[in-house]
C-alpha positions as CSV (number, residue, x, y, z in Angstrom):
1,X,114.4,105.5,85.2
2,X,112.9,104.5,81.8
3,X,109.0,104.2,81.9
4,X,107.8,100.4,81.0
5,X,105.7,99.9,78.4
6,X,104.9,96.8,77.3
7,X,105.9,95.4,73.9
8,X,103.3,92.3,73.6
9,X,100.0,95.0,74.9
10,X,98.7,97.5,73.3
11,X,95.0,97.8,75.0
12,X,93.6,99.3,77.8
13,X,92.3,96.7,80.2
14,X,95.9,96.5,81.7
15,X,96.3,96.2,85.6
16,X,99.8,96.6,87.7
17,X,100.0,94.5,90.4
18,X,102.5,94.9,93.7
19,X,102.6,93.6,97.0
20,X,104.0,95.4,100.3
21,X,105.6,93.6,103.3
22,X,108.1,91.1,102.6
23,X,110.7,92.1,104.7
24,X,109.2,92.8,107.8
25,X,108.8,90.3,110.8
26,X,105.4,90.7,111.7
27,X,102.3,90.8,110.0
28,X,100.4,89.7,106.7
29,X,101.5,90.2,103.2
30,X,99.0,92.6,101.3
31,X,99.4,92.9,97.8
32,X,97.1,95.2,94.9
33,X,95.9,94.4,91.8
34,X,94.8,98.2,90.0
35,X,93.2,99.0,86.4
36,X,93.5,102.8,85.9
37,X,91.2,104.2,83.8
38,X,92.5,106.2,81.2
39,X,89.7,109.2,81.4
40,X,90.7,110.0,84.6
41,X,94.4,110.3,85.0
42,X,95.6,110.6,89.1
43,X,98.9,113.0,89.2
44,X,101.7,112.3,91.2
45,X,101.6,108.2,91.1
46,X,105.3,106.9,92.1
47,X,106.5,104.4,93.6
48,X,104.7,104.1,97.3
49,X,108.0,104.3,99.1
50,X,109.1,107.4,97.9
51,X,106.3,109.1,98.6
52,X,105.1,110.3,102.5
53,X,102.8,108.9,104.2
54,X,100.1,112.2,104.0
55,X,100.4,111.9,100.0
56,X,100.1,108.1,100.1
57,X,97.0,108.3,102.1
58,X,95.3,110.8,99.3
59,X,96.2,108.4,96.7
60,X,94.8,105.7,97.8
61,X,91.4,107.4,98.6
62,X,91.8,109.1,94.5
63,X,92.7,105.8,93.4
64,X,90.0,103.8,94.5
65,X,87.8,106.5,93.0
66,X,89.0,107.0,89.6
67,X,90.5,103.2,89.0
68,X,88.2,101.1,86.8
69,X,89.2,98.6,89.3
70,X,90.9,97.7,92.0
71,X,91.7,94.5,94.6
72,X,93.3,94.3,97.4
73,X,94.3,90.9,99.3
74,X,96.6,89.1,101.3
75,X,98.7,86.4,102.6
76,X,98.4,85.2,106.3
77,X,101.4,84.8,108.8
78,X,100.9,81.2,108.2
79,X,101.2,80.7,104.7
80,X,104.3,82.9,104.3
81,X,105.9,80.6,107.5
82,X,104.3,77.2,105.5
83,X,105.1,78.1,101.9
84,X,107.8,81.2,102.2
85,X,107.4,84.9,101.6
86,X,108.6,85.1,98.1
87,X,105.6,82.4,97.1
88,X,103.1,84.3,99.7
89,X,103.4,87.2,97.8
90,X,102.9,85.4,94.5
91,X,100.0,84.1,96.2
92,X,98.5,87.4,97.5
93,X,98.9,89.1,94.0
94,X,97.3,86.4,92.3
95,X,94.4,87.1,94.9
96,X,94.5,90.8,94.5
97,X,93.8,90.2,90.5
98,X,91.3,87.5,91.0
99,X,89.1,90.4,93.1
100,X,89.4,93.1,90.1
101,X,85.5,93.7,89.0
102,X,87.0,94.0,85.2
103,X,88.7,91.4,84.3
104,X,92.5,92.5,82.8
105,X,93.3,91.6,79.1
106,X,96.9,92.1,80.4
107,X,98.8,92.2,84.0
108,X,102.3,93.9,85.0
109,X,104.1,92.7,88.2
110,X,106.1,94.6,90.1
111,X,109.6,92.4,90.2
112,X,111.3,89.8,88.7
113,X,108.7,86.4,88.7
114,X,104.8,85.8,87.6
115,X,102.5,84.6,90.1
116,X,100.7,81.3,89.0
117,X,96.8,81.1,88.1
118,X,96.6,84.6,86.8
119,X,93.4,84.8,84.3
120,X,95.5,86.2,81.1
121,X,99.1,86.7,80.0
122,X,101.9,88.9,82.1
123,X,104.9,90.6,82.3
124,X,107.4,91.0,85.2
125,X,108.4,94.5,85.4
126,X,111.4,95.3,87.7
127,X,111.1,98.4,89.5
128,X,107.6,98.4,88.1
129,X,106.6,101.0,91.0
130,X,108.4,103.5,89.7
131,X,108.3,103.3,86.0
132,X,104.8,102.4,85.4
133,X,101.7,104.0,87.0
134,X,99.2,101.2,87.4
135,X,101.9,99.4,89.5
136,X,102.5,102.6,91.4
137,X,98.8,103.2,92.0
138,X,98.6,98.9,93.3
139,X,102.0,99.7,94.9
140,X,100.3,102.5,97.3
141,X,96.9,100.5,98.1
142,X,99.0,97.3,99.4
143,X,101.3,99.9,101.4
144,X,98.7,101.6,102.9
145,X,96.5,98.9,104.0
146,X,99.3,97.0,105.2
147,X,100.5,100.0,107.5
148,X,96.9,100.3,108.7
149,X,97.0,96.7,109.5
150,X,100.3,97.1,111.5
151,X,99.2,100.0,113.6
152,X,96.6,98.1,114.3
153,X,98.6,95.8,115.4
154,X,99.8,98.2,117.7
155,X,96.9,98.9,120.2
156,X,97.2,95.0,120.8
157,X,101.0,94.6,121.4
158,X,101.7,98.2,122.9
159,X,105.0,97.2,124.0
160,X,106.5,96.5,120.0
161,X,106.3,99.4,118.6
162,X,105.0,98.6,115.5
163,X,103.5,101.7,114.6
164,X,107.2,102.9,114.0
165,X,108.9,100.2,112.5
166,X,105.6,98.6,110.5
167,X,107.4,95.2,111.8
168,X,110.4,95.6,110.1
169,X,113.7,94.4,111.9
170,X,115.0,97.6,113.9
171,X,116.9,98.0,116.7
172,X,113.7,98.7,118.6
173,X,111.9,95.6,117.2
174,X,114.5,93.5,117.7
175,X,115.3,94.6,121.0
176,X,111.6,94.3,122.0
177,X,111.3,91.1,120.7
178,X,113.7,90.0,123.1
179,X,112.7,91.4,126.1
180,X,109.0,90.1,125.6
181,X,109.0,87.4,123.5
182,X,107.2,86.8,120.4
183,X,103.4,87.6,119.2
184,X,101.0,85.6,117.2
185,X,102.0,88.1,114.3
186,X,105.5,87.4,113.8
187,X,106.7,85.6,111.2
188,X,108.0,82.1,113.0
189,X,110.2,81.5,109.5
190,X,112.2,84.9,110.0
191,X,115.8,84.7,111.6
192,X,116.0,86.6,113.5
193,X,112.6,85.2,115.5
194,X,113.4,81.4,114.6
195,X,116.5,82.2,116.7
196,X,114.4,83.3,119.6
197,X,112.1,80.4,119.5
198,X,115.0,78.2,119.3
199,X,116.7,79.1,122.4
């Protein structure tokens, strides 16, 4: 896949921007907001879902070392069931920028739409993960602390087994989901657990 570089930006104070979690049926939307710093390059950046967990989990400790800055925010259960994922994770990458301690001249986003209320101009960058490395680097800290958050999630609701599926709708999920209802963390939006709730 082509690298991405911009065409309108041509400085350094560029973040990427992703977010991680819109499919799954439980649990916040956690999105990233990253300026790499271009003294200290970090090898092996790709796109956080192509990576394994072990390497994803050294990147995010190297990238929140050697980044000029970094943010990391989120979306509650409510607001993606009150204003919908798509604009939750809008919402939480907006967030994620409005944290960084340098402010960006310039912001990619991961995708095909801009979040609202960003503090300078951006671009929407499909498949930004893997074809720029500030998005892959924002791309792995939203992954990462949204799988913490998950398993987390976990050693309260045993009986899910979200530490295997993150949330997402498996067989397993689904099936437990049905056999013991739902939890405060599911989605209440989602089909597949608006269905439950309206039986």
């Amino acid at each position: 896949m082509e690298p991405f570089v911009s065409q309108i930006y041509f400085g350094s104070l560029l973040a990427g921007a992703d977010e991680a979690g819109r499919g799954p049926l439980a649990g916040e939307v956690v999105a990233a907001a990253v300026i790499l710093d271009p003294n200290r390059p970090i090898e092996g950046l790709a796109d956080s879902k192509k990576l394994s967990e072990k390497k994803r989990e050294a990147l995010f400790i190297e990238i929140q070392e050697k980044a000029l800055a970094y943010g990391i925010a989120s979306a509650t259960i409510e607001e993606i069931d009150e204003i919908n994922i798509l604009h939750a994770s809008m919402l939480a990458m907006s967030r994620a920028v409005a944290l960084l301690t340098v402010l960006p001249e310039h912001v990619l986003i991961d995708g095909n739409r801009i979040p609202l209320n960003l503090p300078c101009p951006a671009e929407a960058v499909v498949k930004g993960d893997a074809r720029h490395a500030a998005i892959s680097a924002a791309s792995i800290l939203a992954k990462v602390t949204r799988d913490r958050d998950i398993v987390q999630a976990a050693k309260i609701y045993p009986q899910y087994g979200f530490e295997k599926h993150k949330g997402y709708p498996t067989a397993l999920h689904l099936k437990a989901i049905q056999v013991h209802g739902i939890t405060p963390i599911h989605r209440r939006s989602f089909g597949p657990v608006k269905k439950i709730l309206e039986r």
